[in-house]
N, C-alpha and C positions, 0 to 999 in steps of 0.2 A: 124713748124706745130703743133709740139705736144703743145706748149704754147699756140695756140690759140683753140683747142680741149679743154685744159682744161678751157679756158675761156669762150663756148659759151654760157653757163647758166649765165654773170654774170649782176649781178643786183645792181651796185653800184650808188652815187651819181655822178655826170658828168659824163665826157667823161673816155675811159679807152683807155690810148695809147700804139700804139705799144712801147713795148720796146729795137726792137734792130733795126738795120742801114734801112735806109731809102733811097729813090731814090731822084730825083731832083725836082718831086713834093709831095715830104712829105710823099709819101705811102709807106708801108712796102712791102718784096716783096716774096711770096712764091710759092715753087716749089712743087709737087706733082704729083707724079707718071711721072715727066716729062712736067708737063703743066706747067707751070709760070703764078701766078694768083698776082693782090695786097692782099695785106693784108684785106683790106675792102672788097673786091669782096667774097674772100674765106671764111671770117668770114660770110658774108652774106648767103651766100650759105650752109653751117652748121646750123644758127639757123634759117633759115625763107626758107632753099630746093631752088630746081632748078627755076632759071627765069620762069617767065612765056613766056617771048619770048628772042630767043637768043638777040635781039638787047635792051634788058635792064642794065639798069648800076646800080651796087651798090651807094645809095644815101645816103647821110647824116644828120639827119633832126635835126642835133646840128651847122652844118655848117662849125665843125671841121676836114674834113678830110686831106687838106691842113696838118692840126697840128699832124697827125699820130692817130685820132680817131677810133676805129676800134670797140668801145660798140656795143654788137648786137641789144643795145634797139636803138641806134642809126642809124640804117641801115635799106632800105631798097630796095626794086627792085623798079626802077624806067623808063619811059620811059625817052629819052636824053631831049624831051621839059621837061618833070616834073624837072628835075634833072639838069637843064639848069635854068629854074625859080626858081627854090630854090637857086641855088646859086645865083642869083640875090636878093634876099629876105635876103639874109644872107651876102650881100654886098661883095661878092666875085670876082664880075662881075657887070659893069655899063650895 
């Protein structure tokens, strides 16, 4: 948790990946105060605040989250259709 607090300001060139173990679809995986969040959901959630509705998902608008992506310029809340057609756009999904 504390690695990705210090990353949510960060402003580099591409993607910024997690750096430690991962689950079987590529997301990182963090626990806090007992809730178990991905990596991408909780980074999301630090730099861009709480969902607008519970049923939003952290989305990826680099296409990398498969690859452990977790940039907060690359995140954002999304509804499942939005976040469903991006991944189609990012050829993740026929």
């Amino acid at each position: 948790m504390r690695w990705i607090e210090e990353h949510v300001g960060h402003e580099g060139n591409g993607c910024l990946k997690w750096p430690f173990s991962v689950g079987d679809n590529g997301r990182g995986i963090v626990q806090v105060d007992g809730t178990i969040y991905t990596a991408p959901r909780f980074m999301c959630l630090l730099a861009h605040g709480e969902r607008r509705r519970p049923t939003h998902e952290a989305a990826h608008s680099c296409g990398k989250g498969h690859k452990g992506c977790i940039d907060p310029q690359h995140l954002w809340w999304a509804t499942s259709v939005e976040n469903h057609a991006d991944k189609i756009e990012h050829g993740m999904i026929a």
